[in-house]
Every structure is written in C-alpha cells, then in structure tokens.
C-alpha positions as CSV (number, residue, x, y, z in Angstrom):
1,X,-1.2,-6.8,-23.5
2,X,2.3,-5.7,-23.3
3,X,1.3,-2.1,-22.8
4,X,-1.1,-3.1,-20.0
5,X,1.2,-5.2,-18.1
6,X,3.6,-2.0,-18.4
7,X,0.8,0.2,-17.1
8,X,0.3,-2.5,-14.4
9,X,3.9,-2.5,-13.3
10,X,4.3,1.5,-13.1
11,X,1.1,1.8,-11.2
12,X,1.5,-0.7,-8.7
13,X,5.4,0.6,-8.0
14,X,3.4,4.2,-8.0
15,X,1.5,3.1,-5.4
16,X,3.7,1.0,-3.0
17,X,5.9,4.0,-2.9
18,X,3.0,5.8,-1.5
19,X,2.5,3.0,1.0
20,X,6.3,3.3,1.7
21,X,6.3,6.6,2.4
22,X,2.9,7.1,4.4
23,X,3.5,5.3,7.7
24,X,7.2,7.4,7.7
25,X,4.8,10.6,8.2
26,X,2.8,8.7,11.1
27,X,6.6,8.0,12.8
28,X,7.1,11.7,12.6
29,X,3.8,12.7,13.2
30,X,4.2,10.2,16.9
31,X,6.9,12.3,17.6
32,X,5.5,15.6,17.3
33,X,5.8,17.4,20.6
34,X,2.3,18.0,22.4
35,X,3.0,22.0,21.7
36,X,4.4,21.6,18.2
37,X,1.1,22.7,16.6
38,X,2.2,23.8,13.2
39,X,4.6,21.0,12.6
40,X,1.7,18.7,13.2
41,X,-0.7,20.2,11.0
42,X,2.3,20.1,8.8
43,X,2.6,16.7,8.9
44,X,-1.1,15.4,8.7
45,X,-1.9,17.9,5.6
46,X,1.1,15.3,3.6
47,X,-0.2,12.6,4.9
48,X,-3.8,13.4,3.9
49,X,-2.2,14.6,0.4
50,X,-0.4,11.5,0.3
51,X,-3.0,9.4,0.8
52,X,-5.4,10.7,-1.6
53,X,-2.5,10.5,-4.4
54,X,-2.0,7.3,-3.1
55,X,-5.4,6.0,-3.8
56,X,-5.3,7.5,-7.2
57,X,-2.3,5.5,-8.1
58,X,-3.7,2.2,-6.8
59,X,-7.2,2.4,-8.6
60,X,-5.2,2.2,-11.9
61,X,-3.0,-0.7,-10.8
62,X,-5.9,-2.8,-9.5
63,X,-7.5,-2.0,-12.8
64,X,-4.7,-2.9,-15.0
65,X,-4.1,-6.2,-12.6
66,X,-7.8,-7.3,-13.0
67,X,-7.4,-6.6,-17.0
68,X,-4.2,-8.9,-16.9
69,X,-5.8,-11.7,-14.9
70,X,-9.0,-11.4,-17.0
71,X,-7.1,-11.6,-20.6
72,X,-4.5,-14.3,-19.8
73,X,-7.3,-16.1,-17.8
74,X,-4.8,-16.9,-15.5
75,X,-5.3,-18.4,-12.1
76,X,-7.7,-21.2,-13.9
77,X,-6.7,-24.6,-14.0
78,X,-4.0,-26.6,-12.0
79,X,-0.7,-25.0,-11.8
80,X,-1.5,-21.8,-10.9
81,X,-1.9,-21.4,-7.3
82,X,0.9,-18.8,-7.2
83,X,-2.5,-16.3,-8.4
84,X,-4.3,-17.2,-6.2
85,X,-1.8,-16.2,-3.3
86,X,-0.7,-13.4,-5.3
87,X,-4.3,-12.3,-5.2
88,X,-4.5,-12.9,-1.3
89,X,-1.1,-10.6,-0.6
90,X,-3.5,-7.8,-3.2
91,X,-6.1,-7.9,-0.7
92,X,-3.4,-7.5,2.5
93,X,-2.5,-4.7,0.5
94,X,-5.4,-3.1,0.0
95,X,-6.4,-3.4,3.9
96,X,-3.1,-1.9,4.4
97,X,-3.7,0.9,2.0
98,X,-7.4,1.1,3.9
99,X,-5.7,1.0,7.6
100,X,-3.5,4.0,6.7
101,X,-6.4,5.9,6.4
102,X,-8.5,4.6,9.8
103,X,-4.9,5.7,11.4
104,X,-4.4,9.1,9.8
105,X,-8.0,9.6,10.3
106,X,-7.6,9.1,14.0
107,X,-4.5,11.2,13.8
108,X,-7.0,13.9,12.8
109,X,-9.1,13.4,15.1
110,X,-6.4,14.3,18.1
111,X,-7.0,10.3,19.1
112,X,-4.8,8.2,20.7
113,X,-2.4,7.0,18.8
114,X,0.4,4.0,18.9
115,X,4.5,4.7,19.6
116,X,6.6,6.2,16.8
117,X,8.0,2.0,17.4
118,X,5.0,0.2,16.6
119,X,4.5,2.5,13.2
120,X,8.3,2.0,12.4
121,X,7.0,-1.8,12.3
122,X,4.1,-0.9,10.8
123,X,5.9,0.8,8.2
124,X,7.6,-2.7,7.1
125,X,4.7,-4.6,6.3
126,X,4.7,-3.7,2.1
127,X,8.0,-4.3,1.8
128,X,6.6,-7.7,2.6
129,X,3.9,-7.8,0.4
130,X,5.6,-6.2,-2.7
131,X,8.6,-8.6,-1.8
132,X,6.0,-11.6,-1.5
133,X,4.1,-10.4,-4.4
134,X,7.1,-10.1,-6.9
135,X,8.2,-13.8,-5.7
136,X,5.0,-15.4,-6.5
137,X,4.6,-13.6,-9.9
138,X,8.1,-14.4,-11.1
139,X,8.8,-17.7,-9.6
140,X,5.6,-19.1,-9.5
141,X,6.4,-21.9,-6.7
142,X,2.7,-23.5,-7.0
C-alpha cells in the first residue's frame, strides 16, 4: 500500500500544479490586447495543452485515492470524519478542475470573459483546497 499511497501523493501534487498554473494563462490570456492575435492563440493552445495534461494527471490520483480509501476502509466508523471532508474538498476540486475547462472553452469561443482580477482570485482557490486537504489528512481534527 506504500507504493500506492506514493503514487497517490505524486499524482495528486502532478495535478494541483496543473491547477496552479492554468488560471495564470486565463490572467494573461484577459490581458491580451483585442489586436494581439498570435499572442492569444498562443496562450489558449497552453491552456488547452495544459488542461488535457492536467486531466491525465488527475485520473491517476483519483484512482490511487479511491484504492487508498478502499484498502484501509477508511472513512467507516466514528472517528473519521476528517474523510469524509477530505472527500468533499476532492469533489471542489474536481469542479474546479471541470470549471477551468467551461472558462477556456469560452475563451475559445471569443466569449465574454471576466477581469484579469477576478481570475487572479480565481487562481487562489487550490491553494485552498490542497492546503485544506493536506490539514485534514495529516491532522485529522474529526
């Protein structure tokens, strides 16, 4: 079980990194003058690259992290509520992994899109998760 938690640990940090990085592109790609046509298309072929890689990387981790919870039949019994809040902050994650690519597909699209501000805060959100993730795994506080 040791090798999968391993494999569980290097995916999931494989992953967030793609999550770190992604909304970056969408700050740049905000700022992309109106006549800047090469720089955007620039911008939204690494997103798009990005977020496929991205996906890749978190299909292994949620594998691994179902294979962990599965063998150490964890989250049964009373004491472990910290799983099931873990689990909850998983699925935030994966809607956030999912919104990045409603908002690069609008970016594709030529839609609308938010201020280079909103995706700097955008961008911030899995810190949070990773952060609140890691807390609940290590310290367990339920």
């Amino acid at each position: 079980m040791l090798w999968v938690k391993s494999l569980h640990i290097v995916f999931v940090a494989s992953w967030f990194a793609g999550l770190f990085y992604l909304p970056r592109i969408f700050v740049n790609l905000a700022m992309v003058p109106a006549d800047s046509v090469a720089e955007r298309e620039r911008l939204l072929l690494m997103a798009h690259k990005l977020l496929r890689f991205t996906t890749l990387l978190a299909i292994p981790a949620l594998g691994f992290g179902v294979w962990l919870w599965l063998g150490y039949g964890i989250g049964r019994g009373p004491g472990n509520g910290w799983m099931h809040a873990k689990l909850a902050v998983v699925l935030l994650a994966v809607g956030y992994h999912h919104a990045c690519g409603v908002l690069l597909r609008r970016f594709q699209s030529g839609a609308p899109h938010r201020s280079h501000t909103w995706f700097r805060w955008f961008n911030e959100l899995p810190v949070l998760l990773l952060l609140a993730a890691v807390v609940l795994v290590v310290v367990k506080p339920f």
